[in-house]
C-alpha positions in Angstrom: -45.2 58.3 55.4 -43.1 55.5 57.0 -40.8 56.7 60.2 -37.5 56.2 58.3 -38.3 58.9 55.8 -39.9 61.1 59.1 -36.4 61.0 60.1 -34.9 62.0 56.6 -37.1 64.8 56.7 -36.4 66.0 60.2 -32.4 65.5 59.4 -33.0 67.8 56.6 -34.8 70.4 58.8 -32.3 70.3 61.6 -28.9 70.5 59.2 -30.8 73.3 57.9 -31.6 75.4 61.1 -28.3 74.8 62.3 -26.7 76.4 59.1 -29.0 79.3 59.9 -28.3 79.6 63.6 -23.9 79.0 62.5 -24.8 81.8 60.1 -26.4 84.4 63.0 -23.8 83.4 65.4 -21.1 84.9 63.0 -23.0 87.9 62.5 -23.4 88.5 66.2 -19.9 87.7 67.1 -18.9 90.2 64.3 -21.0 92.5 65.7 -19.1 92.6 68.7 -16.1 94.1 67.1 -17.2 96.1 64.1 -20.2 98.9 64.3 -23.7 98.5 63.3 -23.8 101.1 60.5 -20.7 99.4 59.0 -22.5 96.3 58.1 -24.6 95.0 55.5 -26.5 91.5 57.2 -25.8 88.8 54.4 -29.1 87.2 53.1 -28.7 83.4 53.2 -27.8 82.1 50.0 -30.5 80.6 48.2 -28.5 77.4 47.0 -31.3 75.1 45.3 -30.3 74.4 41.7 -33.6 73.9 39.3 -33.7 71.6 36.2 -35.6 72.6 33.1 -38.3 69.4 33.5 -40.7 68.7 30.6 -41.3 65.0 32.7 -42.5 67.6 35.7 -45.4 69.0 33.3 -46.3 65.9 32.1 -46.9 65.0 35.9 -48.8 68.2 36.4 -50.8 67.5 33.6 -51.4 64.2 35.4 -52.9 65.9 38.5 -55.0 68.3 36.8 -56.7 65.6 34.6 -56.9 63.4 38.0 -55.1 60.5 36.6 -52.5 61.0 40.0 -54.6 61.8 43.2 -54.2 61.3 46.7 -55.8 57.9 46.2 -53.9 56.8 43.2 -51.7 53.7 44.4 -48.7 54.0 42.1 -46.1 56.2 43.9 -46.9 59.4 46.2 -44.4 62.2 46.4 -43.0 63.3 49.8 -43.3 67.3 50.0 -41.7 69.8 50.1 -41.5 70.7 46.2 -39.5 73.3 44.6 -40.4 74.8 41.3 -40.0 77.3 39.0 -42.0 79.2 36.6 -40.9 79.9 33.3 -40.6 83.7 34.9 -38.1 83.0 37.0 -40.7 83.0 40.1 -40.0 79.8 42.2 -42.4 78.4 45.0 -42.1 75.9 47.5 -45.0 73.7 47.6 -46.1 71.5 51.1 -48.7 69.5 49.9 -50.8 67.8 47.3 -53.5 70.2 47.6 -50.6 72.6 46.6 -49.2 70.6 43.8 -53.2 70.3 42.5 -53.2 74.2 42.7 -50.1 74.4 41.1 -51.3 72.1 38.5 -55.3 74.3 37.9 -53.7 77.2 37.3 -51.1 77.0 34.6 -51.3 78.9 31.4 -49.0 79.6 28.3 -47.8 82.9 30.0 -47.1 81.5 33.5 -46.7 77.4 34.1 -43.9 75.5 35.8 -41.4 74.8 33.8 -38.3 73.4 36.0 -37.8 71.2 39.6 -35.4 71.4 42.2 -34.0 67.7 42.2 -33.6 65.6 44.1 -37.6 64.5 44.6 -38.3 61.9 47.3 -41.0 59.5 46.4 -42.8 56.1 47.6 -43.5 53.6 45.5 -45.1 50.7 47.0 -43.2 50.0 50.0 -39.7 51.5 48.4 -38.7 55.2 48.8 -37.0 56.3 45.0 -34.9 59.5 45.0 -36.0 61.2 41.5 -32.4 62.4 41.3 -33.0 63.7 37.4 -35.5 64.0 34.4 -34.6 60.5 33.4 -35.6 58.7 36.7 -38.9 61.0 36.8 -39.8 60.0 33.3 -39.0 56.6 34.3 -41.8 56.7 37.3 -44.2 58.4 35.2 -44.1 55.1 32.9 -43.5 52.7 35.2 -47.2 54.3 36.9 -48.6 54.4 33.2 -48.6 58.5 33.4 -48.9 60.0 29.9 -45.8 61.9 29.3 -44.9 64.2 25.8 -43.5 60.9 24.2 -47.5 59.3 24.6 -49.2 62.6 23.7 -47.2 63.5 20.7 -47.3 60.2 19.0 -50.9 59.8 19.8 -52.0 63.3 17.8 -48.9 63.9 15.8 -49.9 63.4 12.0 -53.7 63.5 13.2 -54.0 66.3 14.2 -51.3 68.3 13.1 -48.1 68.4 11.4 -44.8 70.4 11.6 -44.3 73.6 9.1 -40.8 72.7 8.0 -38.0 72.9 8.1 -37.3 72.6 12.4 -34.6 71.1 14.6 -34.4 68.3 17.1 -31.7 67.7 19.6 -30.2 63.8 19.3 -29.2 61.8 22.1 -25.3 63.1 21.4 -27.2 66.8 22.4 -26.2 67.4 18.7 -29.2 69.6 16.7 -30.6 67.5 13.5 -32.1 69.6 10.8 -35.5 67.9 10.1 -36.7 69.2 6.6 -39.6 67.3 5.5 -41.7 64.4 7.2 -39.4 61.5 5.9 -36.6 63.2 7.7 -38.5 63.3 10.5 -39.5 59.7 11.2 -36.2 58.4 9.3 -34.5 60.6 12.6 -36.5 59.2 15.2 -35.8 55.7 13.6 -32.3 56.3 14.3 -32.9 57.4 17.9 -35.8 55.4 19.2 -39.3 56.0 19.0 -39.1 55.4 22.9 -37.2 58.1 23.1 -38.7 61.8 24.9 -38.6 64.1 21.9 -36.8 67.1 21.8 -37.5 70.2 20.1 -35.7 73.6 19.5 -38.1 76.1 20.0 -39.3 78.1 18.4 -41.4 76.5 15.4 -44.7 76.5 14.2 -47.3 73.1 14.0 -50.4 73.3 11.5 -53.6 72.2 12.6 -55.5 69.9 9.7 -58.8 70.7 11.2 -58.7 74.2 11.9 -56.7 74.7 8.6 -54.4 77.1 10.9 -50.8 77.6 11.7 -50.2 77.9 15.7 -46.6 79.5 16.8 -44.8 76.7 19.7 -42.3 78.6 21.6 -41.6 75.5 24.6 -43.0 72.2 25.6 -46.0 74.0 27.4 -47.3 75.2 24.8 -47.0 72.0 22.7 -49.0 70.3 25.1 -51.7 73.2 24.5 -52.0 72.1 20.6 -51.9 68.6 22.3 -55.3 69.5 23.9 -57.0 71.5 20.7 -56.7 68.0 19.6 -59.8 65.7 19.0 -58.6 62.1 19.2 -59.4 59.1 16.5 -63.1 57.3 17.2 -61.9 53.8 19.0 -63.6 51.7 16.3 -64.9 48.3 17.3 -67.7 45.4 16.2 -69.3 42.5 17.5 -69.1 39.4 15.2 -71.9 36.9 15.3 -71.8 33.7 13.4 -75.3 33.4 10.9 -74.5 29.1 10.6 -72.7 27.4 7.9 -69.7 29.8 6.7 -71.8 33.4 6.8 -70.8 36.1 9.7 -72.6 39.2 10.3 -70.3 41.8 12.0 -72.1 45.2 13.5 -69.9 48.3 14.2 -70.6 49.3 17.3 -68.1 52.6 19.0 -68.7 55.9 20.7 -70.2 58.3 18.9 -70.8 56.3 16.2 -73.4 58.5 15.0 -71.1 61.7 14.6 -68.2 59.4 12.1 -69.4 60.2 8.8 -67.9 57.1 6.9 -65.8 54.3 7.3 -65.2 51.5 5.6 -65.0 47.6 5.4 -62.2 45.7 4.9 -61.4 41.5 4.2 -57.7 40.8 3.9 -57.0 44.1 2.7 -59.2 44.5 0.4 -62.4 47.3 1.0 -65.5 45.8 1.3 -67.8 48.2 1.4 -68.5 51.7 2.6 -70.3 52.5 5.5 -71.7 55.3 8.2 -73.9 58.2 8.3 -72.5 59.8 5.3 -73.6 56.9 2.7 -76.3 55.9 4.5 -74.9 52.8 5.7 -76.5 49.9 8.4 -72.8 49.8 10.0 -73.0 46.0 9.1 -71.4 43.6 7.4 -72.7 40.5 6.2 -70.4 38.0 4.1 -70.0 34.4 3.5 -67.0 32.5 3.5 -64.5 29.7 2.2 -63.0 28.2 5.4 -59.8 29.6 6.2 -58.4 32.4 8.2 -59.4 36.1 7.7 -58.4 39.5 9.1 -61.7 41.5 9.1 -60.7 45.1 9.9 -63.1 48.7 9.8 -61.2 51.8 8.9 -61.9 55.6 9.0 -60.5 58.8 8.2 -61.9 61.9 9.4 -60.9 65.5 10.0 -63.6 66.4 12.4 -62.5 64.0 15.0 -58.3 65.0 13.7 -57.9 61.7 12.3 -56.2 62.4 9.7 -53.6 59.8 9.4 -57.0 57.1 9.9 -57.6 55.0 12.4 -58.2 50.6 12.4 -59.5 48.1 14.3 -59.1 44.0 13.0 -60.0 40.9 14.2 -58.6 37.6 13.0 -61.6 35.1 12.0 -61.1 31.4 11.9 -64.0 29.7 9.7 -64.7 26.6 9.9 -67.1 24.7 7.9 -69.8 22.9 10.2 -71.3 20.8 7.4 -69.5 17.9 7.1 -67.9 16.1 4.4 -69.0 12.5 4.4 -67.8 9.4 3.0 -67.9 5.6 3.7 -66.3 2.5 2.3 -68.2 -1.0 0.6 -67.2 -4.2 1.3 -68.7 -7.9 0.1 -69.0 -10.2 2.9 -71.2 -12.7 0.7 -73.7 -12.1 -2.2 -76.2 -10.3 -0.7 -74.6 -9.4 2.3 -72.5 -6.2 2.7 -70.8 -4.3 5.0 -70.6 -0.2 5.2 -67.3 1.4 7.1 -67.5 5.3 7.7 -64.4 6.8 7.1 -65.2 10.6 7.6 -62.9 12.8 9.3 -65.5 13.8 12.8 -67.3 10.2 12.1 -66.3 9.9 16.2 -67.6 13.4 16.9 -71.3 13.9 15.6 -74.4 12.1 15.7 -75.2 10.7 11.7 -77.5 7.7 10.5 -77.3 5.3 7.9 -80.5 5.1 5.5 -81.0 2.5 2.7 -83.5 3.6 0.1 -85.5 1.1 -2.7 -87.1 2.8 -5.2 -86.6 6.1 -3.3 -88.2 4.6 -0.5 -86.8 4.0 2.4 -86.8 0.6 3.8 -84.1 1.0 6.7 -82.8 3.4 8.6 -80.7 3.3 11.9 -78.7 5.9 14.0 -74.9 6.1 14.6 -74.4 8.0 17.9 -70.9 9.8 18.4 -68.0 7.1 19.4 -70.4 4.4 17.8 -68.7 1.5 15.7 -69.0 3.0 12.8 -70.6 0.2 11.0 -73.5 -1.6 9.3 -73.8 -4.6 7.9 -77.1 -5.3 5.7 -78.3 -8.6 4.0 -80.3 -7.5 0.7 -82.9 -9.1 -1.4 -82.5 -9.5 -5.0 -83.0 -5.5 -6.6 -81.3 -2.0 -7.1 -80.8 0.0 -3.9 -79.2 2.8 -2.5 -77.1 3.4 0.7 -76.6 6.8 2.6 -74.4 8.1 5.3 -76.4 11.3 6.3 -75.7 14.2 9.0 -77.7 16.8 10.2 -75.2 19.4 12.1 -76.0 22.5 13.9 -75.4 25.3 12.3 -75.1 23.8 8.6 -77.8 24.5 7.1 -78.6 21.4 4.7 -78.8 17.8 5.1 -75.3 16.5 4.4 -75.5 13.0 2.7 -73.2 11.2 0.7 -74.3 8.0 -1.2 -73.3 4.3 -3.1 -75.5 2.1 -5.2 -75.6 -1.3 -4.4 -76.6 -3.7 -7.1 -77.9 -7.3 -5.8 -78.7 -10.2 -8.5 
């Protein structure tokens, strides 16, 4: 803690001791004049004001999962920390071994549900007063802390669903009926999906996997169906090209083994089925037209509550490798002519030029990348044939491209 927020604290400390010596030095003059049985001692006003805080459970939740620790470099808070329970009980807490307490030993009937703001913090080397809800949500996300906002659209339709009809509150702090899921996305389209949801409690969510309806009476316990909640498998694969225009592409995710069937998709379009379930070989193996692809895997599954489905793509350029050839034929005299390539990577790849008599070959001669591009050939009398040939890695044939030359 840096010395200029040493001397906030102290400042703090000593305004406060001095209100409680002002206060006894009233009472004792008072004292003076009136008799001891005719007084009743005032208790010192407890003046701290507390603000229901749903961003102050999301940051609990935070230390209990150890994504904020001592040793976390994002922001540390500076202590002491008022809070209260949703039982009225309020506690000061001194430390971060206090706040991790705090944070162990919550539960649907007793958990912290409100802050005494202002909140001193460091962030880097900048001290942030947390002066409402809206600056501590705006730490939590500027630290990438998951708050309700990340946790509800992560399981929400996965997991679980509403029972309609409920009510939200809009940014006005008006109350929206929401009747069905349309309503429901059409309102937060109107708000911002970036917005913290708000709910008016009570209201009931069903759980797809457990086929059971579970009573939510605050945000608490909305983050308690949050962690009933298995989340979607993170699909991935590995793509490996095969040569010429064939890819093989092998799923490869956690727990792989335990997601009964996904499938395969090219553009859109399903593929094939794979997983456990069909007894697949969680590959795919496909040819191609050049062009560009989007090669995606999907799955649905309600033992992992992925009920809305899950994707994962990757955009596949293909590119032939087997060239196309060509070449032009010029007559510089009667039996001499000259061959031009004209191929589009004629600059780029190693090919020969091979002249061929009764399909035997009577000349050949190499053309190494940036060559000239050229022969010229003086013929005998007969029927031949030129080539322009290529042999390219990764295509998997012999390119060649040929011209019949006639000489009388």
């Amino acid at each position: 803690m840096s010395k200029s927020v040493n001397k906030q604290l102290i400042f703090w400390i000593v305004l406060k001791g001095l209100f409680q010596i002002g206060l006894l030095s009233l009472i004792l003059l008072l004292n003076g004049c009136i008799n001891d049985d005719e007084i009743d001692f005032p208790v010192e006003p407890d003046t701290t004001q507390f603000s229901e805080s749903t961003a102050i459970i999301s940051l609990l939740r935070a230390v209990e999962k150890s994504n904020l620790t001592t040793n976390q470099s994002c922001f540390e808070l500076f202590y002491p920390v008022e809070f209260r329970y949703n039982n009225d009980l309020t506690i000061t807490v001194e430390s971060f071994q206090g706040l991790s307490e705090v944070a162990n030993n919550m539960n649907a009937g007793l958990h912290v549900n409100a802050v005494a703001f202002p909140i001193l913090a460091s962030k880097g080397d900048v001290i942030k007063t947390i002066n409402n809800e809206s600056d501590l949500l705006e730490l939590l996300e500027e630290c990438e802390l998951v708050t309700l906002r990340d946790e509800f659209d992560k399981y929400f339709t996965q997991c679980f669903d509403f029972v309609y009809p409920i009510e939200m509150i809009a940014l006005d702090s008006g109350t929206v009926p929401i009747d069905t899921l349309q309503d429901y996305f059409n309102f937060e389209a109107q708000q911002g999906f970036d917005k913290q949801p708000i709910f008016v409690y009570p209201l009931e969510v069903y759980s797809y996997s457990k086929n059971q309806i579970f009573p939510v009476t605050n945000d608490f316990e909305l983050f308690e169906i949050f962690d009933m909640c298995k989340t979607c498998p993170s699909l991935f694969f590995t793509t490996d090209w095969a040569g010429d225009t064939r890819y093989v592409f092998e799923a490869d995710f956690p727990k792989i083994d335990q997601l009964e069937q996904f499938a395969w998709y090219v553009d859109g379009i399903k593929i094939e089925e794979d997983g456990i379930g069909v007894n697949g070989d969680f590959i795919l193996d496909r040819t191609f037209e050049p062009g560009t692809y989007e090669i995606c895997m999907k799955a649905q599954s309600l033992a992992f509550d992925c009920f809305a489905g899950t994707q994962y793509c990757e955009i596949l350029e293909v590119v032939d490798p087997c060239p196309t050839l060509s070449f032009i034929v010029e007559e510089i005299t009667a039996d001499t002519y000259e061959f031009t390539a004209t191929f589009e990577k004629q600059d780029e790849i190693e090919y020969s030029w091979a002249i061929y008599q009764n399909q035997d070959l009577i000349f050949f001669e190499e053309e190494k990348a940036g060559g000239d591009d050229r022969l010229e050939y003086q013929f005998n009398p007969g029927d031949y044939v030129v080539c322009v040939e290529a042999e390219v890695h990764g295509c998997s044939t012999v390119t060649k491209v040929c011209e019949e030359i006639i000489v009388n």
